[in-house]
Structures are given as structure tokens and as C-alpha cells.
N, C-alpha and C positions, 0 to 999 in steps of 0.2 A: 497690524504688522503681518506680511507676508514673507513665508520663508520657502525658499522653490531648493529645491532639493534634487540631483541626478539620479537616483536609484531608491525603489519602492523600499518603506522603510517597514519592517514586519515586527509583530507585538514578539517582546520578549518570553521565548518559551521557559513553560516551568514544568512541565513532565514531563519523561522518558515516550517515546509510541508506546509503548506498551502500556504506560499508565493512561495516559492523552486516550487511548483508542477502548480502555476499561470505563473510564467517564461517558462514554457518548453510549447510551444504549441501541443504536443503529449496527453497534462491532458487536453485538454478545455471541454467536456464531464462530463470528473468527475469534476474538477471544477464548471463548472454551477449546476451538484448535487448536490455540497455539499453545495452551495449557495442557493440552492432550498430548502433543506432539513432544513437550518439554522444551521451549521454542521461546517462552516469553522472559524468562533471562537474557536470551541475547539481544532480546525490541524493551528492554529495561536496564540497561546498562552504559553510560557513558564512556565509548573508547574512540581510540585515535581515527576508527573509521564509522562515518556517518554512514545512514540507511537510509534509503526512500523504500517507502511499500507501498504497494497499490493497494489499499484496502475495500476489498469488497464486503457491500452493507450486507443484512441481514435478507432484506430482500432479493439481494444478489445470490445467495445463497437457496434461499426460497424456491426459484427456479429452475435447480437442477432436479432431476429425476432425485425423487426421495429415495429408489433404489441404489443409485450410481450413489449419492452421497453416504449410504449407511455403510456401503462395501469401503469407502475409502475409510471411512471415522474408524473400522476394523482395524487398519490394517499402518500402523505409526510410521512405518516409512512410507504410502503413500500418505499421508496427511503433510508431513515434513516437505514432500516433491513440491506437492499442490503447493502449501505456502511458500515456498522459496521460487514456486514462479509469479509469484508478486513480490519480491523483494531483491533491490540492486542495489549497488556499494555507492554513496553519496549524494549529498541532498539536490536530490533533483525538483527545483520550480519550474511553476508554468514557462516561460522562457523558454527550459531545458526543451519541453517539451511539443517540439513539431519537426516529422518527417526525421525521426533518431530512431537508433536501436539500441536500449542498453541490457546491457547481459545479467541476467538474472542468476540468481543465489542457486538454482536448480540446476547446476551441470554447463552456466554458460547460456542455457539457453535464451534466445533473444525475445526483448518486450518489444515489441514496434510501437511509435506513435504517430498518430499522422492525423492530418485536419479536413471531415466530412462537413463542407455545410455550416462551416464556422464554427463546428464543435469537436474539442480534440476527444482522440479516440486512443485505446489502449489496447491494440491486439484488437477484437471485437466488442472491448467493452470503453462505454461513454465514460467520459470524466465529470462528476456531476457536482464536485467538490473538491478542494484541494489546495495548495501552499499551507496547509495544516502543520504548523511547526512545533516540532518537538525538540529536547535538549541534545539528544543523537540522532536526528534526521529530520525527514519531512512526512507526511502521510497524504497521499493523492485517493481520492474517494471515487470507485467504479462501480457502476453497476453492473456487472455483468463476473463469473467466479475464472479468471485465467487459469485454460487448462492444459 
């Protein structure tokens, strides 16, 4: 028996992002940010507004100048800036995602998406993972830390 179906049907989420992105040891970076920043209440909470967050892995992270990263981990409001330029109001899938701009948690400011080469991009960083469903959003996987 075959059943065709108009619209991709995605597993039933069971954790908050914040829990979903504690599970995967590729987030412990962002994770301990978002714990630093006091940040993971609100990517662990179900309300009326869903979140997409770009989450950059560990290796993402890896790459910045280990200077430039110890000045920020300092200093809790840039820690807060930096993550809320990955994070935008509603669950955004792949779909969502080609030739948009959606406004980021950080003051408005804009995430670009756009398609190099058959592979969607995020600002300068690649999407290497993503439709990652959670009970209050989605989580989209970049390599690269949006700054």
C-alpha cells in the first residue's frame, strides 16, 4: 500500500532547542553560551512564539580567533548580541530558506539566505544540517559563528 502525501511529514518533536541542542555534543560551546549569557530559559520554554536559531557547532566556534572569542565570553551582553544574531521569531524550514532576510533577536538585524552552488548559505556561513525540530522552534546547523 502506497500513501502520497502533499507536504513533508517531520518526526514529532520531544524537546525544547535548548534541550534537543544539550543532547547533540556538536552544541557544547553554544550551550555553555547560552548558560553564560542566561539565555537557555528562553530556547527551553514553550510559548505562543516559536524560534529558529542558526546553531553554530563547535567547530564553528573553533575557528574564531581564540582572542576575539575569550573578549566576548567576558563580557554578557556581547555574548547575548552574538547569540541573538542567530536567532529569529518562527519556525523557519528549509523551504523558508532561499534568497530571504529574516530579522534577527539582535536589534532587527538582518540574517540573509541565499543559494551558492546548490548549497544554502546563511550570512557567510553554510547550512550543513537542519529541519531539526524542536517543541518551540526549529534549529538550522552552520558552520560558520554569525557575527
Amino acid at each position: 500500500v502506497i500513501h502520497c502525501v502533499k507536504e513533508v511529514i517531520y518526526a514529532i518533536p520531544t524537546g525544547s532547542i535548548f534541550e534537543t541542542l544539550s543532547q547533540e555534543n556538536r552544541f557544547s560551546i553554544l550551550v555553555d553560551l547560552l548558560e553564560a549569557a542566561e539565555l537557555a530559559a528562553a530556547l527551553n520554554t514553550t510559548s505562543a512564539d516559536a524560534l529558529t536559531i542558526f546553531a553554530p557547532t563547535d567547530a564553528a566556534f573553533l575557528k574564531l580567533p581564540r582572542s576575539g572569542l575569550e573578549e566576548i565570553v567576558e563580557d554578557k551582553q556581547a555574548v547575548t548580541d552574538l547569540l541573538f544574531n542567530h536567532v529569529t521569531l518562527g519556525t523557519k524550514l528549509s523551504p523558508d530558506l532561499t534568497f530571504k532576510a529574516f530579522k534577527s533577536l539582535n536589534r532587527g538585524n538582518e540574517i540573509n539566505h541565499n543559494i551558492r552552488k546548490g548549497q544554502v548559505y546563511v550570512g557567510d556561513a553554510k547550512l550543513i544540517d537542519g529541519d531539526i525540530i524542536a517543541t518551540n522552534g526549529a534549529i538550522q546547523v552552520i558552520d560558520t559563528v554569525l557575527l
